[in-house]
C-alpha positions, 0 to 999 in steps of 0.5 A, a space after each residue: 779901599 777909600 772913596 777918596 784919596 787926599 793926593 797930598 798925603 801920599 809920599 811920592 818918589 822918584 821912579 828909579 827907572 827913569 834916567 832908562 827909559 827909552 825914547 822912540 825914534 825913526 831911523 833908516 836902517 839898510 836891510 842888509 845891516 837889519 838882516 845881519 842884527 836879526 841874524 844875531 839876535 835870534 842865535 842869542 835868543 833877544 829881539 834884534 832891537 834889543 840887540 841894536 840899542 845894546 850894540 849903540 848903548 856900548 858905543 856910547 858908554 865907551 865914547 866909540 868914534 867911527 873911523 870914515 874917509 870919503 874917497 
């Protein structure tokens, strides 16, 4: 190894992972809703976080609207 690296010779690229990275937020969540992902994700063997932002990444990618009334 060198001493020193001149930081202006190395070839940087662009991390091909970065358009994925995850962003850490703060969400309220009913415990029975919590209760129901840890459910499944322990029957499919993945974190239940894993399994939420799989759930809401598919929602997203197929532009899902939710359907409410307020009565």
């Amino acid at each position: 190894m060198r001493d020193e690296y001149n930081i202006r010779e190395l070839n940087p690229r662009k991390n091909p992972y970065a358009s994925r990275l995850k962003k850490q937020i703060t969400i309220n969540i009913d415990g029975s809703t919590i209760d129901y992902f840890k459910s499944m994700a322990a029957a499919d063997g993945i974190p239940y976080q894993t399994l939420i932002n799989l759930y809401l990444r598919d929602c997203a990618d197929n532009r899902r609207k939710i359907q409410m009334s307020w009565q």
